[in-house]
N, C-alpha and C positions, 0 to 999 in steps of 0.2 A: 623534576620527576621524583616521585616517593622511589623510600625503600622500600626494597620488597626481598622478603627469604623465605625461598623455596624449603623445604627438608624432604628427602626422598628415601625410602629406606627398605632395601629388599633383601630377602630372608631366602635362602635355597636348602631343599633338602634333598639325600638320596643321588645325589649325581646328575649324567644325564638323560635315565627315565626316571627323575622326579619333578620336584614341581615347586613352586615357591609364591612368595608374595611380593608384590610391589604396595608399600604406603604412603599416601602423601598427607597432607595436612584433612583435603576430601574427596580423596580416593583411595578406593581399593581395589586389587585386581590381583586374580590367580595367574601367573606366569609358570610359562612353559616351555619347552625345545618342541618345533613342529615335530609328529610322526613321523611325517614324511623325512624323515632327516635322524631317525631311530630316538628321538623321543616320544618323552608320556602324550606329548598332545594335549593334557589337563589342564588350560591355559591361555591365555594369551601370549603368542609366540611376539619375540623381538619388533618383527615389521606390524605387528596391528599396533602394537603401543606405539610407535616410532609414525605411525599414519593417524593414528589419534590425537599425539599432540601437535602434529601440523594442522588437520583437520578446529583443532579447537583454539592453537594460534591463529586461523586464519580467519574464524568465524569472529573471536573477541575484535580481533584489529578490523573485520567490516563492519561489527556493531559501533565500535565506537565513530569509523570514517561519515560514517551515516547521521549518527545524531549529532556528531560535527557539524554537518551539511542541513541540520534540522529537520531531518528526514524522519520521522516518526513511523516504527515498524510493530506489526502485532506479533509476528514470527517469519526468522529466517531459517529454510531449511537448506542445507550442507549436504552432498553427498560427494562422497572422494572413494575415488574406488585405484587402483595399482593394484598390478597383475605382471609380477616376477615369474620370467620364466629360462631355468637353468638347463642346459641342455648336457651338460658335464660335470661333474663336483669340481673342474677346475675352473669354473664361472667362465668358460668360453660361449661365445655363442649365445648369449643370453641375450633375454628379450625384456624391455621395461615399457609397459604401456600406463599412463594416470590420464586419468579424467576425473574431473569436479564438475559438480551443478550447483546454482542456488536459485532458491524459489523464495519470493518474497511474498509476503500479505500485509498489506495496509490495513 
């Protein structure tokens, strides 16, 4: 297997109603603490990055299972959706629902 190094590097300003950056090598993204939880909301909040990169681990690892298998694809569409839902700030009673889709075209 090659090497491979990540570098990730984020920048926060102002507390928690401010706002910051996350950088990767090619990516950018304004991060944030949700509203709902008395931040700016300016952002992508922890859980959309943290569902992005499962979403985009899981789509490289089935592009690659595929053309393993000699399966030649013109586009694969991904949709991942989780729906956290707290019913106390002491995480009781919470509710975790995920669903994925993928649609293919030959």
């Amino acid at each position: 297997m090659a090497n491979m190094k990540v570098n990730v590097n984020a920048v926060w300003n102002d507390g928690v109603k401010g706002n910051g950056t996350l950088n990767a090598n090619f990516h950018e993204t304004k991060i944030a603490i949700p509203a709902s939880i008395e931040g700016s909301g300016d952002g992508a909040n922890p859980k959309e990055v943290l569902v992005s990169s499962v979403t985009t681990c899981y789509t490289a690892t089935l592009v690659f299972v595929l053309e393993s298998k000699k399966l030649k694809l013109r586009i694969i569409h991904i949709l991942f959706y989780l729906l956290m839902q707290l019913k106390n700030r002491s995480n009781q009673d919470k509710e975790l629902q995920k669903r994925h889709g993928v649609r293919f075209e030959m």
